[in-house]
Every structure is written in C-alpha cells, then in structure tokens.
PLY file of the C-alpha trace (Angstrom):
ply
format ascii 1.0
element vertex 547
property float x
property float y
property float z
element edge 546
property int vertex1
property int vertex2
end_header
7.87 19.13 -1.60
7.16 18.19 1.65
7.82 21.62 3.24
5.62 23.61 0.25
2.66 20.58 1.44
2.58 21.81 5.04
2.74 25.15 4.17
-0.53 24.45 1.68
-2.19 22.65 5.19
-1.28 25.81 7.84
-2.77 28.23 4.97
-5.74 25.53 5.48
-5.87 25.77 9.07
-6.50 29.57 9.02
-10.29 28.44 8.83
-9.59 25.66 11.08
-8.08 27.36 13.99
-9.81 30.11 15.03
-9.57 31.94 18.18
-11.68 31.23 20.92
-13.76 33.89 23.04
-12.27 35.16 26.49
-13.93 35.38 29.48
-13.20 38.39 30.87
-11.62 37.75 34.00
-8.75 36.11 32.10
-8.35 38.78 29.20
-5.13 39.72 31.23
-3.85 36.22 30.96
-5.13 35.85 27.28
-3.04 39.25 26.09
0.24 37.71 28.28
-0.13 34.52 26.88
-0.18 36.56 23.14
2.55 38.56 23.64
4.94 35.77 24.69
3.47 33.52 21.41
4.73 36.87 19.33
8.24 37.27 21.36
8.90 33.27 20.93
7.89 33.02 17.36
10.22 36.51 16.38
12.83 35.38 18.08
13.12 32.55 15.85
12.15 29.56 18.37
12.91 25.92 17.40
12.39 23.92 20.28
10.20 23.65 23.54
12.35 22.32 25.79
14.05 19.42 24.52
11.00 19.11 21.85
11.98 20.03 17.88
9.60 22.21 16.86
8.39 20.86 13.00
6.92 24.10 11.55
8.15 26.92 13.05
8.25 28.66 9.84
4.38 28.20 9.48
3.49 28.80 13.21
5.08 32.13 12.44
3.39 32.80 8.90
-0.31 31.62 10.53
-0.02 33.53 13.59
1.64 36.48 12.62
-1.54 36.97 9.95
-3.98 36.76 13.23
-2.70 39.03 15.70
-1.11 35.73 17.38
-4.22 35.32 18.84
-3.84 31.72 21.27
-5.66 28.85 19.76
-6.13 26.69 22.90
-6.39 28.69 25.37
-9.54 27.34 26.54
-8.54 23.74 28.88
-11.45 22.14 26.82
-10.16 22.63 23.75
-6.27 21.38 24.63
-7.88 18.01 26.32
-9.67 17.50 23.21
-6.50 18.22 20.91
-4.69 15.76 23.54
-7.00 12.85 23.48
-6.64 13.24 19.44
-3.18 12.59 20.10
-3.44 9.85 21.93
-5.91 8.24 19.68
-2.60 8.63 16.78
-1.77 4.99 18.37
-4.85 3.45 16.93
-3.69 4.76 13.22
-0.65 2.78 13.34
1.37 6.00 14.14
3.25 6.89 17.40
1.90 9.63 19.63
5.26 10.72 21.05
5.94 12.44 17.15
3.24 15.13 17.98
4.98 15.91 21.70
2.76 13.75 23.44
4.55 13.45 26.93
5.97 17.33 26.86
2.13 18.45 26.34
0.85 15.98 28.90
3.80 17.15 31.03
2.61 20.46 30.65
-1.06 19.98 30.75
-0.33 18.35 34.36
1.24 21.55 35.41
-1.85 23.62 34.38
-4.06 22.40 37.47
-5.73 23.88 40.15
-6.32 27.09 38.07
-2.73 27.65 37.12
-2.48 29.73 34.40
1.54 30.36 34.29
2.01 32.51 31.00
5.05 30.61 29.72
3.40 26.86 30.22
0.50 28.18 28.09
2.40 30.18 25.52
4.67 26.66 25.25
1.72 24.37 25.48
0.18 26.61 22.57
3.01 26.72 20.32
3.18 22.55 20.69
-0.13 21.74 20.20
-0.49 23.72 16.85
2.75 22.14 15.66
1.09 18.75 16.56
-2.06 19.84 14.60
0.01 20.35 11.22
2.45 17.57 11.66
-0.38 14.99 12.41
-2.77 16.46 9.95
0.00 15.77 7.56
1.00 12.57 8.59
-2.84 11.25 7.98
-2.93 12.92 4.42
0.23 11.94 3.34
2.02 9.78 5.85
4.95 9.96 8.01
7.27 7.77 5.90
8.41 9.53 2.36
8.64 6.41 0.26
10.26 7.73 -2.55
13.11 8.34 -0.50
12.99 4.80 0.20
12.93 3.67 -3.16
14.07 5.78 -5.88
11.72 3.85 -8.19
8.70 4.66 -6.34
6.10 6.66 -9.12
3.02 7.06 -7.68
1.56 10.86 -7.54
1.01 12.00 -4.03
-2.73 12.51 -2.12
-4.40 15.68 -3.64
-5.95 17.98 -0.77
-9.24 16.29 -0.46
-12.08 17.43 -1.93
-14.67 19.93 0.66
-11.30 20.83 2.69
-12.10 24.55 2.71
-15.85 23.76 4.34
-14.62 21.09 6.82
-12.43 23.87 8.02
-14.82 26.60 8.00
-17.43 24.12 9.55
-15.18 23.63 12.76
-14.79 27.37 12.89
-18.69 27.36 13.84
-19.04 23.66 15.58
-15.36 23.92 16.98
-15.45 19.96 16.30
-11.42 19.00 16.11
-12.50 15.53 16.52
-14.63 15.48 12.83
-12.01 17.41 11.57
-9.55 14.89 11.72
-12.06 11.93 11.08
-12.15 13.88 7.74
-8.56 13.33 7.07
-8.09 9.86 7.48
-8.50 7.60 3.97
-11.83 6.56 4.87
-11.70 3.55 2.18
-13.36 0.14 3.58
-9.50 -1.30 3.05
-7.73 1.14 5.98
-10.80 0.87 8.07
-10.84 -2.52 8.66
-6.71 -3.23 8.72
-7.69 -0.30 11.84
-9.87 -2.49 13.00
-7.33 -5.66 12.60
-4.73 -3.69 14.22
-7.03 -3.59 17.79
-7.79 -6.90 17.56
-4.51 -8.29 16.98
-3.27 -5.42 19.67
-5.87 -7.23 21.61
-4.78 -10.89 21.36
-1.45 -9.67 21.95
-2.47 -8.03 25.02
-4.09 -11.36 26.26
-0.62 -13.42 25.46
-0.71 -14.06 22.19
-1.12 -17.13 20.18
0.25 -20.70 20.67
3.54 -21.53 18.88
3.04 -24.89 16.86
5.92 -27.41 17.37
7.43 -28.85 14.04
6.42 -32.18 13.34
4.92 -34.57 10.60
3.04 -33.00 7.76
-0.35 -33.24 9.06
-3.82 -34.24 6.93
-7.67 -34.33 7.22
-8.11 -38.32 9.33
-5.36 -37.85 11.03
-5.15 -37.79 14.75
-2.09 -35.74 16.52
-1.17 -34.63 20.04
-0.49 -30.60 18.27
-4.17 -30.85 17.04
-5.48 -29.00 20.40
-2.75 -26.32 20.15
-3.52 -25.86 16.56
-7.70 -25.67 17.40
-6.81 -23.35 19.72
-4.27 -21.12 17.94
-7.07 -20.92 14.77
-9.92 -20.07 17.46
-7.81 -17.08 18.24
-7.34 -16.06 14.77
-10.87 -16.28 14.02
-10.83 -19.28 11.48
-12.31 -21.71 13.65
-15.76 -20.77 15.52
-16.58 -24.33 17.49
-12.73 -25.11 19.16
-14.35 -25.26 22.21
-17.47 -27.42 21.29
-14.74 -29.96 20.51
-14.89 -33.11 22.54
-12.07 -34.18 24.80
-12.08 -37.56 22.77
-12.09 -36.12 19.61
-9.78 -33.43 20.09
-6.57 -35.03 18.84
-8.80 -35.26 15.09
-8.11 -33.53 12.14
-11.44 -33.73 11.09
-13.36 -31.75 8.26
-14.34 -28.84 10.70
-10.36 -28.28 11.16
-9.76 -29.22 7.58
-12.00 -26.05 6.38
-10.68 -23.87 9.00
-7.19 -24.51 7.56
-8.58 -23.99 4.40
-9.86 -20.52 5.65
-6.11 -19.63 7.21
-4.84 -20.61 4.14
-6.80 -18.41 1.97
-6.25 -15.68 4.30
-2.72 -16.00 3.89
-2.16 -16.81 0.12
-1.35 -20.13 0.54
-2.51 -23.18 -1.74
-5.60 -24.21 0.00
-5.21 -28.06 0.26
-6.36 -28.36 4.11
-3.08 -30.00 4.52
-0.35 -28.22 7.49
2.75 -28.50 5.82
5.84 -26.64 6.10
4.69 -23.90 4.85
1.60 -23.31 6.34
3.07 -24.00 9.84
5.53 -21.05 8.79
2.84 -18.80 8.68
1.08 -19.88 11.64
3.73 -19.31 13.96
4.51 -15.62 12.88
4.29 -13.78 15.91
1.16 -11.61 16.20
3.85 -9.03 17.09
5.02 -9.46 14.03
1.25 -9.13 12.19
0.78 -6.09 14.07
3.67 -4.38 12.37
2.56 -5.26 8.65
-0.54 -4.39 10.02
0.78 -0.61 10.97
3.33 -1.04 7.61
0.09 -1.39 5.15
-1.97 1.30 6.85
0.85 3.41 5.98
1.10 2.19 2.16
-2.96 3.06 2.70
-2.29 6.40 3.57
-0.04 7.24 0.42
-2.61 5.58 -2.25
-5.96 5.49 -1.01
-7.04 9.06 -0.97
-7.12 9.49 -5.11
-8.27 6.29 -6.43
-11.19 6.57 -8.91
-14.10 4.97 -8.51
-13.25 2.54 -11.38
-9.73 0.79 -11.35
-7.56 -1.80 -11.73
-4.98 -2.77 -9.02
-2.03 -5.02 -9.16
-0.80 -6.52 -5.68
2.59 -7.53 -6.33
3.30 -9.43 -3.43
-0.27 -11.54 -3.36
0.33 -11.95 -6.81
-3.31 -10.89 -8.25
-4.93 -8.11 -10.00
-8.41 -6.79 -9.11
-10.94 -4.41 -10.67
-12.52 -2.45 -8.44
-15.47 -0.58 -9.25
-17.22 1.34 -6.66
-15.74 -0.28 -3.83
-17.29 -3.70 -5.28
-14.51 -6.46 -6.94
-15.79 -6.92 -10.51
-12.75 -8.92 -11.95
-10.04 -11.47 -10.19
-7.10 -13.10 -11.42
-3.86 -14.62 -10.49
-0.56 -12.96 -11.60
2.51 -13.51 -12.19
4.99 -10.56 -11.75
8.70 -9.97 -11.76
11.41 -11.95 -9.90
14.08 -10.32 -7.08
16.44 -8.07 -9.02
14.39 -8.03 -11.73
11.23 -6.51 -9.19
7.64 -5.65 -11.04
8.05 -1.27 -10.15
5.22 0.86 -8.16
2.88 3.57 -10.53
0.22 4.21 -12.02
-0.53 4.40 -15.22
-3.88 4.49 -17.62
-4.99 1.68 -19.61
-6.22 2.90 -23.14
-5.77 -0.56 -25.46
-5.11 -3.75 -25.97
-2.78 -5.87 -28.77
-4.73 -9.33 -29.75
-1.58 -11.47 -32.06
0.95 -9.28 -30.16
4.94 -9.00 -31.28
7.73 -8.93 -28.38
10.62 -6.94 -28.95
13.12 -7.88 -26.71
14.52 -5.00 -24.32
17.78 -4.59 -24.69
18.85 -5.84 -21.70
17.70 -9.10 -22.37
18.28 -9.03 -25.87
22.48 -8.74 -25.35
22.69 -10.24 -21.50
20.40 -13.86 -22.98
19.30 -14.24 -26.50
22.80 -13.21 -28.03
25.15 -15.91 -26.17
22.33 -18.58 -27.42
22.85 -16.91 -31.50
26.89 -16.87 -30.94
25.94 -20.32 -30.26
23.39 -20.97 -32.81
22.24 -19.08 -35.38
19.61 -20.41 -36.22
17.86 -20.08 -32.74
16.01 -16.68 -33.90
13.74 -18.67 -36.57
13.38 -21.81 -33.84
11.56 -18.85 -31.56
10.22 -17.10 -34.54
11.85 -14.06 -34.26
13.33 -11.64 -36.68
16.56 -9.89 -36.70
16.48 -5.61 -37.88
18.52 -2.69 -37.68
18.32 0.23 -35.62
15.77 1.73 -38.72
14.32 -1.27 -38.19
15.14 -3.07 -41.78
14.97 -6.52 -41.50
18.08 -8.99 -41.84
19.32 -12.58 -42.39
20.83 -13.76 -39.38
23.01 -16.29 -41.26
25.21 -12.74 -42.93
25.86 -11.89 -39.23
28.78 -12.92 -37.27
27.58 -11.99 -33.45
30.75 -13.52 -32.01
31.75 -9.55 -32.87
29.03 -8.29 -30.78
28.69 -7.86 -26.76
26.32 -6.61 -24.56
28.53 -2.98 -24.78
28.40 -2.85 -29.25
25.24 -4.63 -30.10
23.53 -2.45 -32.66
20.56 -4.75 -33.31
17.04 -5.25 -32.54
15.02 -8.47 -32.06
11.62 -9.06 -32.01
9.49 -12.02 -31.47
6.38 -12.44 -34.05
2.73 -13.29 -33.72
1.83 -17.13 -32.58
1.24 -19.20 -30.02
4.66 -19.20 -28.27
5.37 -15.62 -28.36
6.70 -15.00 -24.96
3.64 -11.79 -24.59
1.11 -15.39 -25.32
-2.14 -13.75 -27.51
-3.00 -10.41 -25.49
-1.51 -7.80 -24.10
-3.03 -4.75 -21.89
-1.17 -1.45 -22.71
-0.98 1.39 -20.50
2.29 3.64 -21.29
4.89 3.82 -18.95
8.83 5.04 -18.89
9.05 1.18 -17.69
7.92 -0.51 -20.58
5.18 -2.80 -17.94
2.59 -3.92 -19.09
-0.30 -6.62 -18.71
0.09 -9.70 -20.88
-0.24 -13.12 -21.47
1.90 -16.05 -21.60
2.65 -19.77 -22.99
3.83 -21.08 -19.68
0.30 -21.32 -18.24
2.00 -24.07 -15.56
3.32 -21.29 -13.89
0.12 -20.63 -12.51
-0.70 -22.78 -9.96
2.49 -22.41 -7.98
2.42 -20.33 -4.93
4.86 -18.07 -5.49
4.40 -16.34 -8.70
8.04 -14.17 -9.08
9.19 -15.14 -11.75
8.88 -12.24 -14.90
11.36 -9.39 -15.81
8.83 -7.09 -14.39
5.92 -7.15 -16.89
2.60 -8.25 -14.99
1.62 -12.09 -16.82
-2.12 -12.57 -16.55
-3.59 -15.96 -15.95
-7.83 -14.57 -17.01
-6.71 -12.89 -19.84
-9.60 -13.22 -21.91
-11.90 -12.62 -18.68
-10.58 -9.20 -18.35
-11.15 -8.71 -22.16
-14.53 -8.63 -21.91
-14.55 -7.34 -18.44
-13.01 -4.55 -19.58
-14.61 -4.21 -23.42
-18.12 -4.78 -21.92
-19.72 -5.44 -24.63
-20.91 -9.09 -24.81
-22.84 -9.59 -28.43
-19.50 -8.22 -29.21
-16.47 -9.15 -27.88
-16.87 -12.43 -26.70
-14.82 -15.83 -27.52
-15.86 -16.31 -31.00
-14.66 -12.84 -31.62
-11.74 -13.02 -29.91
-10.60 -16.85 -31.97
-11.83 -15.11 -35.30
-9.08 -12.33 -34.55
-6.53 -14.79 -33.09
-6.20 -17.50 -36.05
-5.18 -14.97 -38.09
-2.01 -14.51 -36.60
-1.80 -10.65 -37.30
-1.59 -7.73 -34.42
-4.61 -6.20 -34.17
-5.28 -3.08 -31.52
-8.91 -2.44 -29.57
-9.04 0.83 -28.19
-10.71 0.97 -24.63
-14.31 2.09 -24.62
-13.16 3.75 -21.51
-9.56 4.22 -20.34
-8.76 3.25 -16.71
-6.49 3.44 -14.16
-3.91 1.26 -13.37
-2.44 0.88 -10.01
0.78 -1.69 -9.25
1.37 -1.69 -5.54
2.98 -3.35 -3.13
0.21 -4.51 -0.20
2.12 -7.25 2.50
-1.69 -6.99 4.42
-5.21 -6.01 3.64
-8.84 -6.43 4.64
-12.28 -6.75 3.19
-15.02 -5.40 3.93
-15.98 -8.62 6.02
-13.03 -7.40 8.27
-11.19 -10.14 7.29
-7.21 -9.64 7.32
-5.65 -11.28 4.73
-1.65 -11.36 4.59
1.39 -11.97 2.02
5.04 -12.53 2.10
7.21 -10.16 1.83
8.68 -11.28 -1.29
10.81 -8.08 -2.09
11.93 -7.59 1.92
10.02 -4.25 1.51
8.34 -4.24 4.94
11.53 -3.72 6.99
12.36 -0.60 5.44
9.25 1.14 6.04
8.46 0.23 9.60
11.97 1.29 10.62
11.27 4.84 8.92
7.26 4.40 11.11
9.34 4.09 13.83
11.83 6.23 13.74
12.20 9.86 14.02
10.05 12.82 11.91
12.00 14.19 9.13
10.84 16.74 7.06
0 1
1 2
2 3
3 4
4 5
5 6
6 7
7 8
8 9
9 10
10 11
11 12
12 13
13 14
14 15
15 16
16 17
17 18
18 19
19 20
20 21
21 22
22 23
23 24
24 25
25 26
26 27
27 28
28 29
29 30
30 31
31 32
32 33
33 34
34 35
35 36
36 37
37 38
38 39
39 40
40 41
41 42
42 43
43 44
44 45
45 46
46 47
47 48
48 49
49 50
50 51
51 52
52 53
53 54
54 55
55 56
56 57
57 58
58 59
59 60
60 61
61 62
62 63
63 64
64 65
65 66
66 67
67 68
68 69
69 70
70 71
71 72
72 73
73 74
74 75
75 76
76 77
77 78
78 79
79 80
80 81
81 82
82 83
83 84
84 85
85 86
86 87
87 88
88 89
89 90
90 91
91 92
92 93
93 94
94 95
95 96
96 97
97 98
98 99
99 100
100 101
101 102
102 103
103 104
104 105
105 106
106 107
107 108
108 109
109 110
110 111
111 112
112 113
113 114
114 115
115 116
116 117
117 118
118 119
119 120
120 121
121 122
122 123
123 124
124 125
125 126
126 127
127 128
128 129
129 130
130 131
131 132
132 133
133 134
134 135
135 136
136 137
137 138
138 139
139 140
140 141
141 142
142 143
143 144
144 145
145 146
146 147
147 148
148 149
149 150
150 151
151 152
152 153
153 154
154 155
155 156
156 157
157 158
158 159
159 160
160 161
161 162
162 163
163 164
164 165
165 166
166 167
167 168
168 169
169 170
170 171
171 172
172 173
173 174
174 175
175 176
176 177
177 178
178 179
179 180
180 181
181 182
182 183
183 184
184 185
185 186
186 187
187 188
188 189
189 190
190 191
191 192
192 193
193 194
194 195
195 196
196 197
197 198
198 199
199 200
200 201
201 202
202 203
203 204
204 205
205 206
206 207
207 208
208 209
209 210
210 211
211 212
212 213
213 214
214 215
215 216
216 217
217 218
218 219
219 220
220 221
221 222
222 223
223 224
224 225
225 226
226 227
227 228
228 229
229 230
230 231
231 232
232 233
233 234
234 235
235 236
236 237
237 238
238 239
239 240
240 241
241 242
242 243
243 244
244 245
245 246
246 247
247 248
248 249
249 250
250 251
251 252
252 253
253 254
254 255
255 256
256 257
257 258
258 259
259 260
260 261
261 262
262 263
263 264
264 265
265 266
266 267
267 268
268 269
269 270
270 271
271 272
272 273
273 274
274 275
275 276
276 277
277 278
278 279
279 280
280 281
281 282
282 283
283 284
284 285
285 286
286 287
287 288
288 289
289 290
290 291
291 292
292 293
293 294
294 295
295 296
296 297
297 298
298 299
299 300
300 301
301 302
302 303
303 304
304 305
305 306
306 307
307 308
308 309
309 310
310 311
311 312
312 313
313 314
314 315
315 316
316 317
317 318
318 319
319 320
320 321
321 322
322 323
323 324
324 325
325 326
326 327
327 328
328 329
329 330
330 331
331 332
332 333
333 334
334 335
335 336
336 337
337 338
338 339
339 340
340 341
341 342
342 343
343 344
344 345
345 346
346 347
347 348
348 349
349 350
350 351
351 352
352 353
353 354
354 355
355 356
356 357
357 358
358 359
359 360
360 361
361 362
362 363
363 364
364 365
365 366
366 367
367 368
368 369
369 370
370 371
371 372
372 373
373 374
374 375
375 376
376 377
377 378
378 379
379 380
380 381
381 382
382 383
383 384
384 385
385 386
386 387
387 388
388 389
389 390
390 391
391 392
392 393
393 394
394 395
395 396
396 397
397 398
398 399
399 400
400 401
401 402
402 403
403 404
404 405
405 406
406 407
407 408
408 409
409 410
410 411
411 412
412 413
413 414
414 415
415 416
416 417
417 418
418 419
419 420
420 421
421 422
422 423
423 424
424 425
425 426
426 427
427 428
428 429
429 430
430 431
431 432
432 433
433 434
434 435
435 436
436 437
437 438
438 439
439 440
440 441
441 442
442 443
443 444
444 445
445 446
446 447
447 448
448 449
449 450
450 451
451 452
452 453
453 454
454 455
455 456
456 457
457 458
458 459
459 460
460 461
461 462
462 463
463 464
464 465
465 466
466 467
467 468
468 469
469 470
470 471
471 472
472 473
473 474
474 475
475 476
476 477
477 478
478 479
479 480
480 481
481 482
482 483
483 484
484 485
485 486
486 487
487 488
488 489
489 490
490 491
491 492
492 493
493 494
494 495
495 496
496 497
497 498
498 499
499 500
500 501
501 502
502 503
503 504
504 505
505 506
506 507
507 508
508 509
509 510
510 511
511 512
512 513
513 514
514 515
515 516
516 517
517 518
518 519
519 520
520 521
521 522
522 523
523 524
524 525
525 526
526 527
527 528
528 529
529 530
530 531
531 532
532 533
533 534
534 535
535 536
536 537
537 538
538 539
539 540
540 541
541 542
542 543
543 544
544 545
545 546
C-alpha cells in the first residue's frame, strides 16, 4: 500500500517538478548532467554513496517520461529544496531521513562555480527522492501504525482535495515552499502542538524547568520553602503570569493567585482540579520537558494520520483524556467525560458512522464475558440471571428456564447459550445507547455506576465507550428541542420498552488515541499514557524509513 501511495504522489509531481530553463552557457553542463541521471537510473541505482535511495523505482518511471530532464539544476532552486529540509525538524520529523547531511555535503562541494557532472547528477537524484519521501511523510506520516497495532482501523489520508492545481500552480510560480505548506494537516489542532513543540524546544534550550522536591501535600494558606521553585516552574509553563510580581515576603505563600494557576496546570493536564499539589500533580510537574517534547512530536504524528479527512461535523473519542467532543466546524459544540475500556481489555481505534440510538436498551452479553464471568456466578447460583434481570435463550434465540439447566456441564469451550440483560434501570448499557456499527461491537452508552465518574482515571469498561452527558448528546445530536427534550425522553423511558430514533443526520465517529493536543488558544493540554502507546511510536519517529 505504501509503495502503490508514492507511486500515486511521483505521478503527482509530474506537474510539480518541471524543468527549469538553461542559460546557455551551461547547456553543455545541463545535457552531461542528463545523460548521467539516464545512465544511473538504467543501471538500476540504489544508493548515493552510503545514502538508500527510497524510490528508485519512481525516479526512474518520472524521469524516464521527461527526457530525464534535471529538476534542480538551478543553485536557487536546490537551496530552497534544502532549507525545506531543514525546516522537517519543526514538523516533529528528522531531517537526516530526506539525506540531509549527504545533500549539504554535496551542496558544499558545488561552490565557486563548480559544476562537477557527477555531484549534480547525485545531488539531483537525492533531492527528488527527498521530495517524494517527505511529501509522503507529511500526507501520511513516517510511522505505519497499523503495523504497530494490528487493531488499528482507521482509513488512510485521501490525496487532498486541489492537488492537481497546487502542482500545476508551482509549475508557473515555481513556489516549493507553498507547495509543501499545502501538504501539511493544516487543522488548528497540529498547528498549535507545532507551535508547542518550539516553545517547549525553546524552554528546553534555555535549561529547562525546575524539578520539584517531594514533600508534604501542599494547599491554598499554606506557606512552604518549594513554593518559589514551584512559582517559577508554572511561570515557565505559562500558567502563572505575575511569578515575578511576587514579593520576597510573600513568596513562600500558596495563595489564591498560585491556587488558580495550579488549577490551570491541572486542567491542562487532566487532573482533578482541586488547587491542591499532591502526589499526583507533582508527578506531572516534574516530567521532563524532554519528555513533553516527544509526545509533543508523537501526537503531531497521530495528527498526520487522522486530520486530513475529518468532516466538518464529528464526534471524537480521546481515549486516553477520557472525553468525547463534537466538533462542528472547528468549534466544540458538545463535552463529556468518558469512561472507556481497561488494559487488556483496551477501547480499539476506527471510525465508524453514527445512524441511531436505543432509549430502554437490552445487553446481550458477548460471549467472552458471558462464559469467562456470568457462568461461574450461575454454576454457583442459579438464580443470579433473574437477580440481574436477565434471560437465558438458545442459539435461535428461544427463551429458557434457567432452573432445567445444569451449567456445571458447561465451560467457556461448550457453552451453547445466550444471555441477555433486559430493559431497566440497572441494565449494565444504563437507558441509552449510541449505535454506530462496527466488527467490534463498541458503542456509546450509558451506565448505572454514575460514581465512576468523578475519578481521574476512567479505564475501567470492556471496551464500549460509557457516557457520563448522555441525555446532553441526545438532544445535541437530535436537535430538535420542542421535540426531543427531557419530558420526551422520561415519557419513552418509564415504559421500560426498547425504542430506536434514527439520526436526523448520521455522523462520524472517531475513537483515537491523543497523549497531547492544543486549542486554538495554543494551549497544550496533555494525558497519560494509559495504554503505554507513546513508546512504540516515537521509537518507529525515530528510527529508520521503511517502506
């Protein structure tokens, strides 16, 4: 898939790279310089010195199609192409993938007027490689994730839309610098973690942040020799504006200008927000900034995958900050708190369409959980099924009295039953569920252990998505106020039967996995890594290209 993508992009670039004119005092040169491109492409090359040539394969189709005409023969041109590459650093990426130091090394050797044939025809043959391979890379990113996790479902970037007349637009401007602009996801989300990533780059570059030494749990009143280091450290980050208006006297005070500040970090960082430094809010404040840089560079990458073909209308789970948004032209139009699946049992990455929703829903138990926890609790105790209102059937689903069964027969290899959990107010679904088909059987829904909540850290599910504003996102998404508001919606649920509302508009769903984002405030906002997810994908960011 990968190879058939860049082949799609080179076919692109015939509009994109198009010969420049000669003067005529180098036309000599120019014709060398061609016929070498033509005997190293036939000949089958695959490196440039110790550098791996990416796309030989579509150097070769492109070029042999235009006469292998050179594309940067003109010094402007290649500097231009060069400082592009340079510039890779500030998208997260590494600039020694596109053959940074052997083009600079050759580049170098080009002054004073040298124009050696084989530097140029080598320097050519680099940079366009570099042009396709980086191209890619800010389409569909370096990393492959569903090699990283088989269970990764989300379809990849489309070309985007106008392609064809950004190509054909450098062709007359010869802009490579728009061009490239044009590939980047230019959603408010990737901007500003960009943006977070030079700042943080920045404070790095400057020494950092203060480490905070354990100690007592400190509150609002209370006065501390770590205050100062902990004024400073959240002056850095951005969450405190007056550190240094701060009296020498009243330094050592946690007072309600630090206590909202706090606050702040602990918003930005999913934490409860009780103004208090605890254990765990210490944790988070002394993560490295080298550290924040890297799920900094991790998320851009997750950006690059998904961001290019959202609608303008979605919703979008964040597994590991535990919430679901809808977005709607760039603008949040519904919030709420999640709850999603526990390690092992890990909430999965698609997308899928929402089309309706189940008011008085019924649960039937996946088999999995039927066999592995409900039947040791009926070899136990038959009569658990009717204590959870649930109902016993065949596989034609014919229902059956529990009390003629003997499970003691039955394991979780020979269990030839299905259960299912009725209508009511402790079905494990609660009153609502939001249905978008999947081969996963996920799906939004509510639940009778509201407690859950208000902790923290919200893995605790199967892998179904639990919704804490269920009844806000009925209406959100229903839209239709005189209509379905909560009068409706209790009319419908004291009758106790399942009753289906089709979507006045389907919508897209996307669950993702997002460790650090941004607002359009250019705020940076992090979460834990709650899966151990982040690892995997900056080692592949920082490791060699595969193809």
């Amino acid at each position: 898939m990968k190879k058939l993508r860049i082949y799609h992009l080179a076919i692109l670039f015939i509009f994109l790279l198009q010969p420049t004119s000669v003067f005529p005092q180098y036309q000599e040169i120019y014709n060398a310089v061609q016929e070498k491109i033509k005997s190293e492409l036939e000949s089958g090359v695959t490196h440039i010195g110790n550098d791996l040539l990416y796309t030989p394969d579509r150097l070769n189709n492109y070029y042999s199609k235009h006469n292998y005409e050179p594309l940067w023969f003109q010094k402007e041109n290649r500097e231009e192409l060069i400082e592009i590459i340079r510039n890779a650093y500030v998208e997260g990426l590494n600039p020694t993938d596109y053959h940074l130091e052997r083009i600079e090394d050759l580049e170098n050797q080009m002054t004073g007027g040298n124009r050696d044939i084989d530097l140029l025809a080598n320097l050519e043959l680099l940079l366009s490689d570099a042009v396709v391979l980086y191209s890619y890379h800010l389409l569909w990113g370096k990393v492959d994730q569903s090699k990283i996790r088989k269970d990764w479902d989300i379809p990849e970037n489309p070309k985007p839309a106008g392609l064809d007349s950004l190509f054909a637009n450098y062709k007359y401007n010869n802009n490579l610098t728009e061009f490239f602009e044009r590939l980047k996801p230019r959603h408010y989300m990737y901007v500003q973690l960009r943006e977070g990533l030079k700042l943080y780059r920045n404070i790095a570059e400057n020494g950092g942040w203060p480490s905070i030494p354990d100690g007592e749990v400190l509150k609002p009143g209370m006065t501390n020799e770590r205050i100062p280091v902990i004024r400073g450290y959240l002056t850095v980050t951005g969450d405190l504006q007056t550190a240094d208006l701060v009296e020498d006297s009243v330094a050592t005070l946690f007072d309600k200008e630090l206590e909202q500040a706090v606050k702040t970090f602990q918003f930005r960082h999913n934490l409860s927000q009780d103004g208090v430094i605890g254990k765990g809010t210490l944790a988070q404040i002394n993560v490295p900034v080298e550290k924040r840089m890297d799920m900094i560079r991790v998320n851009m990458e997750r950006a690059r995958w998904v961001l290019q073909q959202l609608e303008p209308d979605f919703l979008v789970v964040n597994i590991a900050g535990f919430n679901i948004r809808r977005v709607k032209n760039d603008s949040i139009v519904f919030f709420s708190p999640v709850i999603v699946g526990r390690l092992h049992h890990e909430s999965p990455v698609f997308k899928g369409k929402m089309t309706y929703i189940e008011l008085n829903p019924t649960w039937t138990l996946p088999y999995s959980i039927a066999t592995k926890e409900t039947l040791p609790k009926l070899q136990k105790d038959p009569s658990y099924l009717a204590k959870k209102n649930m109902i016993i059937m065949d596989r034609d689903g014919k229902k059956l009295d529990p009390s003629t069964i003997d499970f003691s027969k039955y394991s979780r290899g020979n269990f030839p039953f299905i259960i299912r959990q009725e209508p009511g107010p402790h079905n494990a679904l609660g009153q609502v569920k939001f249905m978008f088909p999947n081969k996963y059987s996920v799906y939004l829904h509510d639940t009778p252990a509201r407690s859950l909540f208000s902790r923290e850290d919200r893995a605790f599910s199967h892998g179904c998505i639990r919704l804490d504003k269920k009844w806000e996102l009925l209406m959100n998404l229903m839209n239709e106020p005189d209509v379905w508001n909560m009068e409706k919606i209790n009319e419908i649920i004291k009758t106790e039967k399942t009753t289906r509302i089709t979507l006045p508009q389907p919508i897209d769903i996307v669950i993702l996995y997002w460790t650090a984002g941004a607002d359009k405030e250019a705020r940076l906002f992090f979460n834990k890594d709650i899966y151990n997810r982040d690892e995997a994908v900056l080692k592949a960011l920082n490791g060699p290209v595969t193809l």
